[in-house]
N, C-alpha and C positions, 0 to 999 in steps of 0.2 A: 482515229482511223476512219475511212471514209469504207463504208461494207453494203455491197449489196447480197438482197436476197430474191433470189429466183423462186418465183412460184408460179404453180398452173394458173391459180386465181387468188382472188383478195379483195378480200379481208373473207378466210372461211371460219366461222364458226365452231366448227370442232376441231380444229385446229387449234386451239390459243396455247399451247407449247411454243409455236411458231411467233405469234403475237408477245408469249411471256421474255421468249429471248431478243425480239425488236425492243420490246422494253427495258429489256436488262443492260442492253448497248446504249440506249437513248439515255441511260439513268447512268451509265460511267461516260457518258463526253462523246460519244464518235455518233457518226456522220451517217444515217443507215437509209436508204431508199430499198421501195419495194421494187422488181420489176414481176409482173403477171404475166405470163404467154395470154389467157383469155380472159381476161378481163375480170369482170364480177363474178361472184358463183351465180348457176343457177338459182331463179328466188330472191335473190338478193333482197333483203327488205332495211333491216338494219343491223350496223356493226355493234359485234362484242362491244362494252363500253372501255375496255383497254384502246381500242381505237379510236376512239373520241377523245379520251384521258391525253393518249400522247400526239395526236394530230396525226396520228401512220396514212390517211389518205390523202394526206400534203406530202406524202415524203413516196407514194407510192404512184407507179407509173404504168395506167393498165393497157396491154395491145385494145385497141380500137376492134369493135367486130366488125365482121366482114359480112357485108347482107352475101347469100349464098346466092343469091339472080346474079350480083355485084363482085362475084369473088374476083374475077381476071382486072375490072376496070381498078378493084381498089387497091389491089396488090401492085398491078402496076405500078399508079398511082404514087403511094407510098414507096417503094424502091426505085422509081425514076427519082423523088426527090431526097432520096438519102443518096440516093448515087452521085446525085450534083452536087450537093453539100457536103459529102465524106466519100469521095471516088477512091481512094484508096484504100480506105475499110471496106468498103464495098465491096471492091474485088480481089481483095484477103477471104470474103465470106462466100463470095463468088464462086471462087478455086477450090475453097473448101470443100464445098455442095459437090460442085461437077467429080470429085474425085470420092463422095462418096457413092455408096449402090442403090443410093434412093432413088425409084425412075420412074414413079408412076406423078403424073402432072399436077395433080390434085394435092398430092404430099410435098411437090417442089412451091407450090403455092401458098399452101398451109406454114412452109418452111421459111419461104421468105419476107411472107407477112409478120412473123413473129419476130423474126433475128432482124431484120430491117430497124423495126422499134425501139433495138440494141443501139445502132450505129449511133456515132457521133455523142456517146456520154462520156463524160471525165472518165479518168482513168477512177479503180478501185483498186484499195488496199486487198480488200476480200471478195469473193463472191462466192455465195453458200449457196445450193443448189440441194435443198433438203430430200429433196426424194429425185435429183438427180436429172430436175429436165433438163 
């Protein structure tokens, strides 16, 4: 099966529950990428060695940060070219946004920076969303 798992960040350290189950899937056959809304944790220095062991930062996919002087040019940026390459994902994610109550600019920014980095992946069999971002 092909499984993704949504997380804040990655590879966290006191998390390795999250790490022991990327492992438990990579050890019976299926297919598992990471996706992170923000990238690294804070600190970052070095990963658990379970993420060394099975290669999880080859399989893991982290949002890009956004310099905060740079938030508007790199958000743009990034959703003008997923827009052209996945126009119709695009504005599936589009529609979605406008119809929810989120309306302050900084959070529609924050919002599309993330889910942008979404578009244009293969489909999944799964996606786990462990603490439900």
């Amino acid at each position: 099966m092909r499984i993704a798992f949504v997380t804040w960040r990655f590879p966290v350290l006191s998390e390795a529950f999250i790490l022991n189950q990327i492992a438990g899937l990579l050890d019976r056959g299926h297919d598992v990428r990471v996706h992170a809304f923000n990238g690294y944790p804070d600190g970052f220095v070095k990963a658990h060695p379970i993420v060394e062991r099975y290669g999880m930062m080859r399989r893991a996919y982290l949002t890009p940060a956004r310099p905060e002087r740079k938030v508007l040019a790199t958000t743009t940026s990034l959703m003008g070219y997923k827009a052209l390459r996945h126009p119709s994902e695009f504005t599936r994610l589009a529609a979605g946004y406008l119809r929810s109550a989120r309306t302050l600019e900084h959070d529609r920014l924050k919002f599309f920076h993330r889910a942008a980095v979404l578009l244009g992946l293969p489909d999944y069999d799964v996606v786990h969303c462990q603490f439900g971002n």
